[in-house]
C-alpha positions in Angstrom: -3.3 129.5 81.1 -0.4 128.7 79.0 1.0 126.6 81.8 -2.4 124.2 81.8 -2.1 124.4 78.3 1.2 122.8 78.7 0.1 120.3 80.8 -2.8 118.8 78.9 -0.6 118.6 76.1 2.0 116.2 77.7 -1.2 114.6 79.7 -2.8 113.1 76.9 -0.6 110.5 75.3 -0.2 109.2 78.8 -4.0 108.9 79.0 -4.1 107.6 75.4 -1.9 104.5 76.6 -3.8 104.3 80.0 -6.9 103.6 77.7 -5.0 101.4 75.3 -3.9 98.9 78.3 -7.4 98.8 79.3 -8.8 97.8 76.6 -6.3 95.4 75.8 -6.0 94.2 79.6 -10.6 93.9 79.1 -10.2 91.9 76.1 -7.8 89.4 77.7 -10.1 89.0 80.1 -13.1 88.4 78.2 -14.6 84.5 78.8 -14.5 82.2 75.4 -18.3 82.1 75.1 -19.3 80.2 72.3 -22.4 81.6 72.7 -21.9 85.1 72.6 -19.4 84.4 69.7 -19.5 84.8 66.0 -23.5 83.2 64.6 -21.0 81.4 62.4 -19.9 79.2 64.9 -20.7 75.8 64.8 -23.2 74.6 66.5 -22.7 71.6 69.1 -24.0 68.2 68.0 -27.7 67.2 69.1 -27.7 64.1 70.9 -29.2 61.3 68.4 -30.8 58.0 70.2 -32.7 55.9 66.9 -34.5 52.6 67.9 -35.2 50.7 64.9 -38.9 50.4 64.3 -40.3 46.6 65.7 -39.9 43.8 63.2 -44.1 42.8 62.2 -44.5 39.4 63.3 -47.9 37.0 62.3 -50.8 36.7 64.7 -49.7 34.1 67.2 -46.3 35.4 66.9 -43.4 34.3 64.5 -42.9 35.3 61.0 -43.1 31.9 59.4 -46.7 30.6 59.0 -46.2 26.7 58.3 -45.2 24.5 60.2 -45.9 25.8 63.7 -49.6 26.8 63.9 -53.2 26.0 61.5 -55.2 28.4 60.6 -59.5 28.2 60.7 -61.5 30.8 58.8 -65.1 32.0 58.2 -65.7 32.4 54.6 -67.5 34.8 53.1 -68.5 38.7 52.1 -69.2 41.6 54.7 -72.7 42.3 55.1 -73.9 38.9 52.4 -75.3 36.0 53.8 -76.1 34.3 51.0 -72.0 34.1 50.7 -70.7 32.5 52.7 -70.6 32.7 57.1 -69.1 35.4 57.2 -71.6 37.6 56.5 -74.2 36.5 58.9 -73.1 39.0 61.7 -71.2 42.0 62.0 -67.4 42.4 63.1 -67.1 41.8 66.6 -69.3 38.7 66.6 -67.5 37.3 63.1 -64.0 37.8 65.7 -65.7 35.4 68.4 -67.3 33.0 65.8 -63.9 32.2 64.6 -62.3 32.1 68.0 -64.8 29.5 68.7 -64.7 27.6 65.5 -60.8 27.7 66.4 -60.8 26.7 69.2 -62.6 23.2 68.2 -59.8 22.2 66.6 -56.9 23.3 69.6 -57.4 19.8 71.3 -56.5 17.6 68.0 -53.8 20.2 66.4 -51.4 19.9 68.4 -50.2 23.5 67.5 -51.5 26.5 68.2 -54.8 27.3 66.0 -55.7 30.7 64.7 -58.6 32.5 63.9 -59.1 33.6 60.6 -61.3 35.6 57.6 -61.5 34.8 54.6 -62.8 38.0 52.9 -64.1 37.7 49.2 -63.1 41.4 48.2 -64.0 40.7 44.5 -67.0 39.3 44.0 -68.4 37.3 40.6 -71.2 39.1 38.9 -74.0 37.7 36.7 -73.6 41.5 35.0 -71.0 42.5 32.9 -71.0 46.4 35.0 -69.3 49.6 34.3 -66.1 48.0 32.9 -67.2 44.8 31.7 -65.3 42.4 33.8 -67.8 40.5 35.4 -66.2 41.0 39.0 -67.8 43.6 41.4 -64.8 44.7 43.2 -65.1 45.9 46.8 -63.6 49.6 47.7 -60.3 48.8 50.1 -61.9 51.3 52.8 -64.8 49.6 53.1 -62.9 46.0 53.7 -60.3 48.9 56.6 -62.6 48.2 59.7 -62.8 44.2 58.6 -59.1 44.4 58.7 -58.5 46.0 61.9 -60.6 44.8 64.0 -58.7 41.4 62.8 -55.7 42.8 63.4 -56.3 43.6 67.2 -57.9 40.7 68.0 -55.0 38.5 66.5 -57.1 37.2 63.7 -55.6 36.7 59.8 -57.5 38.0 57.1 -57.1 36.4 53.8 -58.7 38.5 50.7 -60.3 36.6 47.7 -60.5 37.6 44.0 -62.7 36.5 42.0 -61.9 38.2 38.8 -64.9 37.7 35.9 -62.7 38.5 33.2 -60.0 40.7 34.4 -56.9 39.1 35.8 -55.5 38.1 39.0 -52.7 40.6 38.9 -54.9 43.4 38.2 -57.3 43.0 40.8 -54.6 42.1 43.4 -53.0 45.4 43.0 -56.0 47.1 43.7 -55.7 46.0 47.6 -51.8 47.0 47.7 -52.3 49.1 50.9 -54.2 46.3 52.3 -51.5 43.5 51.6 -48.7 45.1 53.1 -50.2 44.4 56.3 -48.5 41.5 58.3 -52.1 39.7 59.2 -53.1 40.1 55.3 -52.4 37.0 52.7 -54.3 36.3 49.0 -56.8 33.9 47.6 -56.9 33.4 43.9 -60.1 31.3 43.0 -59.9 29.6 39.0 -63.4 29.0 39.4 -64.4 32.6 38.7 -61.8 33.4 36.4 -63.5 33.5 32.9 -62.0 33.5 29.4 -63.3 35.7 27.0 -67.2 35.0 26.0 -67.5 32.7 29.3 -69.7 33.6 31.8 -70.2 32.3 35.0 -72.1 29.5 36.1 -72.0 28.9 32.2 -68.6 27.4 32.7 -66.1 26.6 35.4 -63.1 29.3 35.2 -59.7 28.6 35.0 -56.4 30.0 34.9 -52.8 29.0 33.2 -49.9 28.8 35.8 -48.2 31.8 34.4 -50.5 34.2 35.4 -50.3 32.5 38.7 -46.7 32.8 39.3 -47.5 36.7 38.1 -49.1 37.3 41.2 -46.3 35.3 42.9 -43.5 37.6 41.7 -45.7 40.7 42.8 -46.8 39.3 46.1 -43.3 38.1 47.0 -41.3 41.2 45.9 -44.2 43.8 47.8 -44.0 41.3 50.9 -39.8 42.0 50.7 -39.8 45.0 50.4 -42.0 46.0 53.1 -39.9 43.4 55.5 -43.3 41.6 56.4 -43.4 37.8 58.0 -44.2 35.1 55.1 -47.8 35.9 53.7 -50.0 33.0 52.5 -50.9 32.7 48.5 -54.0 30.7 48.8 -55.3 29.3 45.2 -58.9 27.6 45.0 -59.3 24.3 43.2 -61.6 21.6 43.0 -61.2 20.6 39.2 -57.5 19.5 37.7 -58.1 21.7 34.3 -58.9 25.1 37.0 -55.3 25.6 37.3 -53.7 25.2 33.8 -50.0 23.7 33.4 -50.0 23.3 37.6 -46.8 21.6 37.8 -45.0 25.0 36.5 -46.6 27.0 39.8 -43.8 29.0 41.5 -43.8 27.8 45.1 -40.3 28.4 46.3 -40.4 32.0 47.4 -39.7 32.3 51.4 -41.5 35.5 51.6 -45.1 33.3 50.9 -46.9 30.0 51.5 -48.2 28.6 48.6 -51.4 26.6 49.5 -54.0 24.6 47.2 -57.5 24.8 48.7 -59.6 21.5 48.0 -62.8 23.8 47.6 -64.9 20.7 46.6 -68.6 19.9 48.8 -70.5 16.8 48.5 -71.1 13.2 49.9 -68.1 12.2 52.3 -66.8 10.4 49.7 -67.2 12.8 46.9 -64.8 15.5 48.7 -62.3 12.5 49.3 -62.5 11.6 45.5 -61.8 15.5 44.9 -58.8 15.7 48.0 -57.0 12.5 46.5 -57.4 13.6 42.7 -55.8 17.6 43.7 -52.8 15.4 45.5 -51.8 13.5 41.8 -49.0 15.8 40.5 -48.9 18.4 42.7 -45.9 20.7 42.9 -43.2 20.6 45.8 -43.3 23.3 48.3 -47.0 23.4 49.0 -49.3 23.4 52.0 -52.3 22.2 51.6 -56.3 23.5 52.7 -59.4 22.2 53.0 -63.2 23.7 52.9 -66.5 22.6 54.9 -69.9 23.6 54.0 -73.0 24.0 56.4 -75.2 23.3 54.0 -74.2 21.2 51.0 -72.1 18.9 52.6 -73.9 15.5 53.6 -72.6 15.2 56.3 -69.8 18.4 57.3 -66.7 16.8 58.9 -66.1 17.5 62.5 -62.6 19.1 63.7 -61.1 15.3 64.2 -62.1 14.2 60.8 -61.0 17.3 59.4 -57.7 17.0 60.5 -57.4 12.9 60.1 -57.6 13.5 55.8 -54.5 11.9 54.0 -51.9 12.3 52.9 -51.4 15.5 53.8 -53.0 17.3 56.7 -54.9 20.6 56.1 -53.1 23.4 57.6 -55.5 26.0 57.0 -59.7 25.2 57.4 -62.1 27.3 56.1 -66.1 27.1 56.5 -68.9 28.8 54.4 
């Protein structure tokens, strides 16, 4: 007994180092896994692949509306005859009405010719209404499906105000969502832009180039910063006192198209007397438009005479 006693004594420092080799001889061994490491270990890199989003071009392609294409548009309000064309049918058949009134004019152009809308989203009211502006303004949702459907079938929409007695800048905010959509440009129309105790139909509106250039500063900046092509500013004239101090209009921002609409109807000659008298002082930089009615012009230019006015020819043709 003493003698085993003995034994184990001297036995186990030798199996103290056996098991210190081991270990140390297992952790040499052991396989650098990052996984099975410290959880404070970095983690490797994820592989990053960005494409930038597509750069929003114009229907027809491009992001420069003029020179390079004309534009022809149905006038009017969604669902209101007694507006303008564009109300006399429903989406799909507006799309294919200005296809066809488009393609009238491809074989004089001589650019490509696209289909437009000319939406009045803020309509002139006999009635003050709720807040007293004359101007019943449509909802932006309810203008959505007009927009889309134009959209996919490579049509431009163009929204008109027609303010009462609010302002341009005001109402044009209202359809900011709207307007940062490439297809989407402005109308401003003097004629329903009243001073205060006018009313409409009383007297023809007007509006002073500052609060023009306004909308021009908005528009412009909103169209930069969203990185959309140019985007048309479209004002309405057919008298020289509708747009006040006219020669002070700011026309030279690249991001829009500043063009005056001859918005005049009559006798042949009447709506040439109106054309040539909107052409005296105008400012530089601007593209010019031109309007034919169905029913109060005696007679409605054809496509060819359309396009044969002087001095300048209409780039964008609108018909209510």
């Amino acid at each position: 007994m003493a003698r085993a006693a003995t034994w184990l004594r001297h036995l186990l420092p030798l199996l103290g180092c056996v098991l210190l080799l081991c270990g140390c001889a297992s952790s040499a061994a052991a396989p650098l896994d990052p996984a099975a490491g410290s959880s404070s270990a970095p983690a490797s890199p994820a592989a990053t692949t960005s494409t930038p989003p597509p750069v929003p071009e114009l229907p027809g392609g491009g992001r420069t509306l003029f020179p390079g294409r004309m534009m022809v548009a149905l006038y009017g309000h969604p669902g209101a005859p007694a507006l303008g064309v564009l109300g006399e049918q429903g989406t799909a058949a507006s799309v294919q009405r200005a296809r066809d009134l488009a393609a009238q004019y491809a074989p004089f152009a001589g650019e490509p010719v696209v289909p437009a809308f000319e939406i009045i989203a803020t309509v002139a009211s006999a009635a003050p209404g709720a807040d007293g502006d004359y101007s019943a303004e449509s909802r932006p949702e309810d203008l959505l499906p007009w927009v889309d459907a134009a959209a996919e079938a490579g049509v431009y929409v163009v929204l008109d105000l027609q303010p009462g007695r609010s302002d341009f800048l005001t109402q044009a905010r209202r359809y900011t969502d709207l307007l940062r959509r490439p297809n989407v440009g402005l109308a401003l129309d003097p004629e329903w832009r009243l001073r205060p105790g006018q009313k409409h139909r009383v007297q023809v509106g007007s509006v002073d180039a500052a609060e023009v250039n306004a909308v021009v500063t908005w528009l412009a900046d909103l169209n930069r910063e969203a990185r959309l092509p140019q985007k048309l500013l479209m004002l309405h004239q057919f008298q020289p006192q509708m747009i006040r101090n006219r020669e002070q209009l700011v026309t030279d921002r690249d991001e829009l198209s500043v063009l005056l609409h001859a918005d005049g109807f009559g006798t042949r000659g009447a709506k040439m007397e109106t054309w040539n008298r909107l052409h005296q002082g105008v400012p530089p930089g601007v593209t010019w438009g031109w309007k034919n009615f169905y029913d109060e012009d005696r007679p409605m230019f054809g496509p060819a005479e359309t396009l044969a006015v002087g001095p300048g020819r209409p780039v964008f043709v609108s018909y209510q």
